[in-house]
N, C-alpha and C positions, 0 to 999 in steps of 0.2 A: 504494500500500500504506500502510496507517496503521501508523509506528511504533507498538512498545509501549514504554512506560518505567515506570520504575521511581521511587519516591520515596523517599527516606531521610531521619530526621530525626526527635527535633526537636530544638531546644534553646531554652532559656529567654528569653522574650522573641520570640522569631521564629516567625511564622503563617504563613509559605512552605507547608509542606507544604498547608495546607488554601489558600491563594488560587493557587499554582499550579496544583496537582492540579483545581480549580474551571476554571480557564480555560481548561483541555482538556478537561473531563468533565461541564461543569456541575457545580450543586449544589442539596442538600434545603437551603430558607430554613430551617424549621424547625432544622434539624441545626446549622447552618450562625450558625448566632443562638446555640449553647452554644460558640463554635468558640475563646471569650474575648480574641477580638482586635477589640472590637464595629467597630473601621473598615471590617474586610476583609466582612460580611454589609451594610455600608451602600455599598459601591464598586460591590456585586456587584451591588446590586438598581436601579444607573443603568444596566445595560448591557442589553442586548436580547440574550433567549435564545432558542433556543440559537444567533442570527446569532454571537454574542460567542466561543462557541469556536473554538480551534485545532484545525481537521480534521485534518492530517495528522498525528495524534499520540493517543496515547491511554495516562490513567496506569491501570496494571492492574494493579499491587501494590503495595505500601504498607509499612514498617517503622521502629518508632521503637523507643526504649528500653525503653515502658511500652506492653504490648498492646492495653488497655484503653486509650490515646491513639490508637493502630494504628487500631483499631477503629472510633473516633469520627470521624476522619478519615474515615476508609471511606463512613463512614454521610454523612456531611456533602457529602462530592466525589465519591460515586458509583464507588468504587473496588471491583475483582470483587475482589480476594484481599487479605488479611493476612499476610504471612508473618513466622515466627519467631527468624529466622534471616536478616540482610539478604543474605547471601551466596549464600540458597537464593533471588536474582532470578536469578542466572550462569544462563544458558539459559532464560528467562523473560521475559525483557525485551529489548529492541535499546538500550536506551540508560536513563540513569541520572540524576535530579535529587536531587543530593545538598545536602539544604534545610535546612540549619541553618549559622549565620554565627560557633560557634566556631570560628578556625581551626587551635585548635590538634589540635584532632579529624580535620581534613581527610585527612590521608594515612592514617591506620587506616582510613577508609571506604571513601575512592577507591581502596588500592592493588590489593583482588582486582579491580576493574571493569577498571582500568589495566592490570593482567596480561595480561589475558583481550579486552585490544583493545577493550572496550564502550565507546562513548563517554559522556563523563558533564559533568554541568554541576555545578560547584561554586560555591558562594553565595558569597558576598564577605564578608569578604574571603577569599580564596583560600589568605593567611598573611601571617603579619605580619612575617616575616624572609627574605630573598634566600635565606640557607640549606634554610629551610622550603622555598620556593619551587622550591628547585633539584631537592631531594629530590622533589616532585610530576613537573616536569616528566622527569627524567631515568627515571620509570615509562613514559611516551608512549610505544608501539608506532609509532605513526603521528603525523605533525602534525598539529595540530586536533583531537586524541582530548581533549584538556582542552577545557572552556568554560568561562567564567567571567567575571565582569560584575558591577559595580553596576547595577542595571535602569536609573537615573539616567543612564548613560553614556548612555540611548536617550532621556531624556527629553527632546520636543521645546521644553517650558519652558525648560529649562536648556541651548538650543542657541543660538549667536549667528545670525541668518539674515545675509544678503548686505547686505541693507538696514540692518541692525543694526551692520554692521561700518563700513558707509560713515557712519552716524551718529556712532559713536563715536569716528572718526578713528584714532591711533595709539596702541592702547593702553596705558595707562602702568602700573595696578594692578590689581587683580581681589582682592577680600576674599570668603571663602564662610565661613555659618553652619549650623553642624546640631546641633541636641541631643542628647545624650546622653553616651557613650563614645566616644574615639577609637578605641578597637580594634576596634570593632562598625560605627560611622560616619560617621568620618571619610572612608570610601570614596567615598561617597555623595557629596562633594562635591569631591574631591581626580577623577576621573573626570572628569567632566562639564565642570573648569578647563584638563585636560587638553586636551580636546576644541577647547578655544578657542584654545589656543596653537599658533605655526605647527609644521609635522609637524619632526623633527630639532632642536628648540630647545634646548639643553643646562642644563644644569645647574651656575652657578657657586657657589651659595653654599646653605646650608642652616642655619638655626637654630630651635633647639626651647627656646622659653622657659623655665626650672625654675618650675615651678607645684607648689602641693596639688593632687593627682592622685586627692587620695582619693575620690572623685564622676566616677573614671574620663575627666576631664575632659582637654584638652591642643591646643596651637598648635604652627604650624610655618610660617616664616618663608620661602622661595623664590625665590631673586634669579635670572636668567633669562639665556642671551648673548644675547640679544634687548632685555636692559633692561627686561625685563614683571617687576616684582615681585607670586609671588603669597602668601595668608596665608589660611592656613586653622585655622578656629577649632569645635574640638568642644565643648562648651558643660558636657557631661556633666550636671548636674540643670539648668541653666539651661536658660530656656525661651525659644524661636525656631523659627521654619518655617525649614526645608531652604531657604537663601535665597543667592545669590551677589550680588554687585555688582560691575560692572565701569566702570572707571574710564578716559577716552580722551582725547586731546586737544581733542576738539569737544565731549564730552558724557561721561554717566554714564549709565548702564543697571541697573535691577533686576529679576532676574529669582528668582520663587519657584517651588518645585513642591511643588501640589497631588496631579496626578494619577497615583497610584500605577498602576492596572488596564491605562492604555495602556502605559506604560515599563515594566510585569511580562510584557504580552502580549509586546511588541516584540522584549525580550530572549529571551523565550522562544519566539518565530517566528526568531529568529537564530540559535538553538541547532540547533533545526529543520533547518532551511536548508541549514546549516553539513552535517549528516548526508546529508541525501539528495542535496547536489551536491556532498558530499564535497570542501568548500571548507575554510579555515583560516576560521576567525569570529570568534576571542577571538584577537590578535596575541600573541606570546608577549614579545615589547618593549614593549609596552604596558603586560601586565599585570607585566614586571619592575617597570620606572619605578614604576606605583602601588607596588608593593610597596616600594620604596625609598621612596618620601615614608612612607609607613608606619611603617615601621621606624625611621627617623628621629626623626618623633615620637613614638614610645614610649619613647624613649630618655632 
């Protein structure tokens, strides 16, 4: 059976609605080239269609703040309905891409889906305070009704392999860069460092530099019981590729990522997944921890 889902969104800066809703529906190039995120019509036109969609899914309605956005979307990713009303998807939909990355919007939109048992994916960050956080999770009907993810957590760029580990010996540091805003961002690389550290590693110390913040910029500093110090640096107008470096006793490693379309698919065949074998997909420890470096450095 093809799910149906639902898309919500947008918010300023974030082209989710139109490159997700693309990767299950296709999309019109034409439409698709007004879509004002010119990367997401260049990522699109390397991939082979329609081999490049998610079959078992399908997005069938659509709602953002501004109809006339609703609508272009539609027109661009191939979506049958616009609805007026996001609440009018409750019986409409099997499942929810809630695609826009303020978090502070997150629980007014997830909570009727949340009520009502639908499962739903929430873009990242998820929230930026444990409180926030708690408030989402404590709507859960079921485990695993929340998803949620930096698509990055899946990027294979940003993964250490077996060979990479044995290269680098015992890791000592790990420094990650991303432009922009930490609130928006920093996810994007605080996830994927995650990833490299062994599973249970705790959490001894935590500093968050006093910086001008005004260019939504900010660091945070991460001492490890393992002795891994990591430091993650949001650049906020400074400019850098999404880049990690990892630091070992034999060697050094850099790793950058490029490719958005497979770590957007990836997460979103996990989300998938997650529904039909009625698995748990987004760890709910997991996604504290992020939350907690988060919150940290906004602080």
């Amino acid at each position: 059976m093809t799910l149906k889902l639902g898309v919500i969104g947008s918010s300023e800066g974030n082209g989710h609605p139109y490159s997700w809703s693309a990767i299950f529906n296709g999309y019109d190039s034409v439409e698709m080239e007004k879509c004002g995120y010119p990367v997401i019509p260049r990522y699109l036109e390397q991939q082979q269609w329609p081999a490049s969609q998610i079959k078992e899914a399908r997005v069938t309605a659509i709602w953002t703040q501004d109809i006339a956005h609703s609508r272009h979307i539609a027109k661009a990713a191939k979506i049958e309905h616009v609805v007026t009303c996001y609440t009018d998807m409750i019986g409409q939909v099997d499942a929810v891409l809630l695609a826009r990355d303020d978090a502070y919007h997150h629980l007014q939109y997830a909570e009727p889906f949340l009520r009502q048992g639908i499962p739903i994916y929430i873009d990242k960050p998820i929230a930026l305070s444990i409180n926030d956080l708690d408030r989402l999770y404590a709507l859960e009907q079921y485990s695993g009704q929340i998803f949620t993810c930096s698509a990055l957590r899946y990027s294979k760029q940003l993964t250490l392999s077996e060979m990479d580990k044995q290269k680098l010996g015992s890791i000592k540091q790990i420094a990650a860069f991303t432009p922009k805003s930490w609130s928006k961002y920093a996810v994007h690389i605080i996830e994927p460092v995650l990833n490299m550290l062994s599973e249970g590693d705790e959490i001894v110390e935590m500093t968050a530099p006093a910086s001008d913040r005004s260019d939504g910029s900010g660091s945070l500093m991460v001492y490890w019981g393992s002795g891994i110090q990591t430091n993650f640096f949001a650049l906020g107008n400074g400019q850098s590729p999404i880049s990690i470096r990892v630091f070992g006793t034999d060697s050094w490693m850099d790793f950058t990522f490029t490719d958005s379309f497979s770590a957007f698919k990836t997460a979103l065949q996990t989300f998938i997944y997650g529904i039909q074998e009625k698995k748990v997909m987004s760890d709910k420890a997991f996604n504290t921890r992020v939350v907690q470096l988060l919150e940290r450095g906004c602080q």
